[in-house]
N, C-alpha and C positions, 0 to 999 in steps of 0.2 A: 696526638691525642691530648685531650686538653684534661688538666691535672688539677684535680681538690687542692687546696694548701692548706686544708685542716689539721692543726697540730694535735690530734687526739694519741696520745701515746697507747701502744699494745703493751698492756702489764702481761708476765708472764712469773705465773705463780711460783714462787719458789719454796713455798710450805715444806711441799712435798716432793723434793728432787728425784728426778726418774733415775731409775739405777743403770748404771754405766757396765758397760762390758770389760771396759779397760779403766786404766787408773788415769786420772786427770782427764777426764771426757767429758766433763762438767763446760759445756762452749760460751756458757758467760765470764767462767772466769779461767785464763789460761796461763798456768804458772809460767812466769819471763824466763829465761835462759839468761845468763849475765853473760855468755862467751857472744853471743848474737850480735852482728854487727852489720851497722845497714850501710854505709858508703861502700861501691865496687866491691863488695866482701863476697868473691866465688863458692858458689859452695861446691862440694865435692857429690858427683853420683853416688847413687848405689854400686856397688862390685856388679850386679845384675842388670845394672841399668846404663844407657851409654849416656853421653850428654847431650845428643841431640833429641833424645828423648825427655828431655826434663827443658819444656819449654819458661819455664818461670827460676831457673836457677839466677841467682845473683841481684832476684829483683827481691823476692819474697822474703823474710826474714823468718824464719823458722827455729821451732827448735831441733836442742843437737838429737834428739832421739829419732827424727827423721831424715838425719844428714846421712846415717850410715845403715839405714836398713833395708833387710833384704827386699823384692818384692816379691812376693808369691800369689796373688793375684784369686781363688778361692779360699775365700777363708771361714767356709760354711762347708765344704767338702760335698758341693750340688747333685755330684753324683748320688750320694748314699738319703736324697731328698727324693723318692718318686716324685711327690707334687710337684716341684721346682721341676724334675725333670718333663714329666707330662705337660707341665705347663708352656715349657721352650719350643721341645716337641710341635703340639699346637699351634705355633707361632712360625716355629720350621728355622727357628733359631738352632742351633748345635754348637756353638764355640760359645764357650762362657772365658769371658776377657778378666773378671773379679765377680765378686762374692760377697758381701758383708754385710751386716746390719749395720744403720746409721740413725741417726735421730732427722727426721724430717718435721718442719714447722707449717702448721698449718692455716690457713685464712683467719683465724681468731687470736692465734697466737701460741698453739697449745703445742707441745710435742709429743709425737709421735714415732717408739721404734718402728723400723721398718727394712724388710730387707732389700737393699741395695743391689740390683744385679746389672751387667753391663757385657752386653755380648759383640760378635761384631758386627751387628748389624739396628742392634738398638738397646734403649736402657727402661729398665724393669722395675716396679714398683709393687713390692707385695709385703701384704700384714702376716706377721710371723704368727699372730693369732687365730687366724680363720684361715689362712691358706690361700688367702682371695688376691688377684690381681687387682692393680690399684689401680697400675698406669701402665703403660708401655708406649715409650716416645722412640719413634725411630731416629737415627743417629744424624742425617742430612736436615730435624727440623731443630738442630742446637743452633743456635746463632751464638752463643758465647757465653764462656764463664767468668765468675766475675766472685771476688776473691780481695778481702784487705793485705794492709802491706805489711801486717805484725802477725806475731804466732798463734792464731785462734785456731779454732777448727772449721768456722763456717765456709761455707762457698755456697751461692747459687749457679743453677743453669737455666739459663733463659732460654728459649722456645717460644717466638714471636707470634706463632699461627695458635698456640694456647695460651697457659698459663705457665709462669715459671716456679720453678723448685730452689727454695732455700732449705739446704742441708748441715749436718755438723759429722766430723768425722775424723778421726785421730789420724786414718791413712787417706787424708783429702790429698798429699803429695800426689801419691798410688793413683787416684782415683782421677784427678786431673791428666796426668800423663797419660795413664789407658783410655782418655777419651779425646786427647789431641790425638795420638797417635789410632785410634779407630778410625777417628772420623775422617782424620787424610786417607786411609786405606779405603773404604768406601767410597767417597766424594771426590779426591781429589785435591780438597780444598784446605787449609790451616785455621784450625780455631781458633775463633780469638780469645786469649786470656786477658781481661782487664782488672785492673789493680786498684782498689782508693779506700780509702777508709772511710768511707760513706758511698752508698749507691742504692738505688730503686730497684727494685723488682715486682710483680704482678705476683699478689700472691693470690687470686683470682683472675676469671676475666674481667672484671667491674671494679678490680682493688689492689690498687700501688700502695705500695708500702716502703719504706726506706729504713737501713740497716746502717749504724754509727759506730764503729771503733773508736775505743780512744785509750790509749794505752796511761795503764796507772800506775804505780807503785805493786808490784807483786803478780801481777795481769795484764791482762786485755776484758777492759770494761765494752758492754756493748749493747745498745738500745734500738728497740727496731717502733718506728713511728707512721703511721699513717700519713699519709700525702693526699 
């Protein structure tokens, strides 16, 4: 596909910061861990989680608040959601794999809460405001996630037959894991998790855009630019 190289940058207002669920969920700027260490530095599972389930351990540097937590996997309690439930329902989904709201970023730049759902057999995109489905990708059309090599929160999942999703989210660990490990259960096949502190993503079908890490003093600075 042949690629603009306009450097128009996507400002993204920060007047008025959307308010977070959790503390430090702010994905531009992500307080550094000084214990963090990137050469050969293993990290350890969760007590709930084994190690062959944590496809990205000893690459990713992370903070320690995600070295040692549990996973729990609903953290919306979907049950006690009729719509959520009706809505799976309809779909003929029944296993809900996670749960959460995330901050998802849109073609203009803008952010957007959104609830996060991942079942086993596809992943769920609904406005916590209207109740409405957004998206619904089934799990065989992920080609790969794609994730920097410092402590942020973002990650995108690309999906080559659409458009891909850049996301923010405190339990991106959580949420990465339950989807390598879905999508081998389904398919057969291993996700691929790729790493760089700059990568492209579609954030339309008409519109690449590229997302820049670059670690500062206190954070993870980060600017996402048209292409």
């Amino acid at each position: 596909m042949e690629r603009l190289r306009s450097q128009r940058r996507v400002h993204i207002d920060e007047s008025q910061p959307p308010r977070y669920d959790h503390a430090n969920e702010d994905p531009s700027e992500t307080p550094k861990d000084n214990d963090d260490r990137r050469s050969g530095y293993k990290l350890r599972p969760s007590k709930n989680v084994t190690e062959d389930q944590e496809p990205f351990m000893g690459v990713k540097v992370r903070r320690r608040a995600s070295l040692h937590r549990d996973y729990k996997g609903d953290y919306l309690d979907v049950p006690s959601h009729p719509y959520l439930m009706k809505l799976l329902q309809k779909q003929g989904d029944n296993q809900v794999l996670f749960a959460d709201k995330v901050l998802k970023f849109t073609g203009s730049g803008k952010m957007k809460r959104r609830i996060f759902l991942i079942t086993d057999f596809a992943i769920y995109i609904v406005d916590p405001d209207t109740d409405a489905l957004k998206r619904r990708i089934v799990l065989t059309a992920v080609e790969k996630i794609c994730l920097s090599e410092l402590s942020d929160n973002f990650f995108a999942i690309i999906i080559p037959t659409e458009y891909d999703l850049l996301m923010a989210s405190t339990r991106k660990t959580e949420i990465v894991t339950v989807l390598v490990d879905a999508t081998k259960n389904v398919s057969d096949y291993d996700l691929e998790v790729d790493f760089s502190n700059r990568f492209e993503y579609h954030a339309a079908a008409d519109l690449v855009k590229e997302i820049q890490f670059e670690e500062v003093e206190g954070g993870v600075k980060t600017r996402i630019v048209r292409k």
